[in-house]
C-alpha positions in Angstrom: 3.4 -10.8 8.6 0.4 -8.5 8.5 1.0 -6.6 5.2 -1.9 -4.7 3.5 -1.6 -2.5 0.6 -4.7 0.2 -0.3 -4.9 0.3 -4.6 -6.9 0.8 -6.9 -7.6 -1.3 -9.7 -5.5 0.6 -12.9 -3.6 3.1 -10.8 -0.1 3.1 -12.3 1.4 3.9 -9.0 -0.4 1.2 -7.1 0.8 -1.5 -9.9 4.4 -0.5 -9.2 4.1 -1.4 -5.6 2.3 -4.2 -6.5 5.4 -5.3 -8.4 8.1 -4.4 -5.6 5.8 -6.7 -3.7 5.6 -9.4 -5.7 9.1 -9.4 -7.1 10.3 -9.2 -3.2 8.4 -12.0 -2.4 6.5 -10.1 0.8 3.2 -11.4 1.7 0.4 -9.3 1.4 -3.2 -8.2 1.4 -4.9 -5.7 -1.0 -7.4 -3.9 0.0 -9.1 -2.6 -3.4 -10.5 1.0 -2.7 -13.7 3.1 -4.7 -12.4 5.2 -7.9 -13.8 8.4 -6.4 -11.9 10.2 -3.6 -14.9 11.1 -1.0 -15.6 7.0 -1.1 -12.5 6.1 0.4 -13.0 5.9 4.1 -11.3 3.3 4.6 -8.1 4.8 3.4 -8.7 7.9 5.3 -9.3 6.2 8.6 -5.9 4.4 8.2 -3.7 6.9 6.8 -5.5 10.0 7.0 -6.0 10.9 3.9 -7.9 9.7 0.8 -5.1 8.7 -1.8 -3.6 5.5 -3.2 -1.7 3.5 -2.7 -1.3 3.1 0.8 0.8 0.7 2.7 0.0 -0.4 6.2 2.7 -3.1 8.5 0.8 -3.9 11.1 3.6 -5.5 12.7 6.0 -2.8 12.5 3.2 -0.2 13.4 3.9 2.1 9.9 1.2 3.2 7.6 2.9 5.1 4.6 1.4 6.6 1.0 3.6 7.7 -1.6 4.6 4.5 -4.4 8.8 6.1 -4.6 8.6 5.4 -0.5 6.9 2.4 0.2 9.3 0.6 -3.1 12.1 1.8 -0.8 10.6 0.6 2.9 9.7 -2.6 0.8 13.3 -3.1 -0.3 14.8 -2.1 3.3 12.6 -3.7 5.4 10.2 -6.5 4.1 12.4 -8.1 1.4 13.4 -11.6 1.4 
């Protein structure tokens, strides 16, 4: 499985996915991203735009942002 997940280090938001991931027992990468916005071209060349956390399936093809919608893709699709 080809999980990464875009957070940065302290973000509330990226901790809780963090979590979902963990407690699911999905495998995954993190990609730790730069504090300020206009450094994150990494995160806006996958997703488009520059905030965190991002989630990216490589084998199901979806990149998604938003913590409340990658818990519940996390929980209906990569959960154990």
């Amino acid at each position: 499985m080809s999980v990464t997940l875009y957070a940065l280090d302290g973000c509330p938001y990226c901790e809780k996915v963090h979590d979902a991931l963990r407690d699911r027992d999905v495998d995954y990468e993190t990609e730790w991203v730069e504090a300020l916005h206009s450094e994150r071209d990494e995160v806006k060349r996958v997703s488009g735009q520059r905030g965190v956390p991002v989630l990216v399936d490589d084998e199901r093809g979806v990149t998604m942002a938003e913590s409340e919608r990658i818990v519940e893709y996390v929980d209906a699709t990569l959960a154990r």
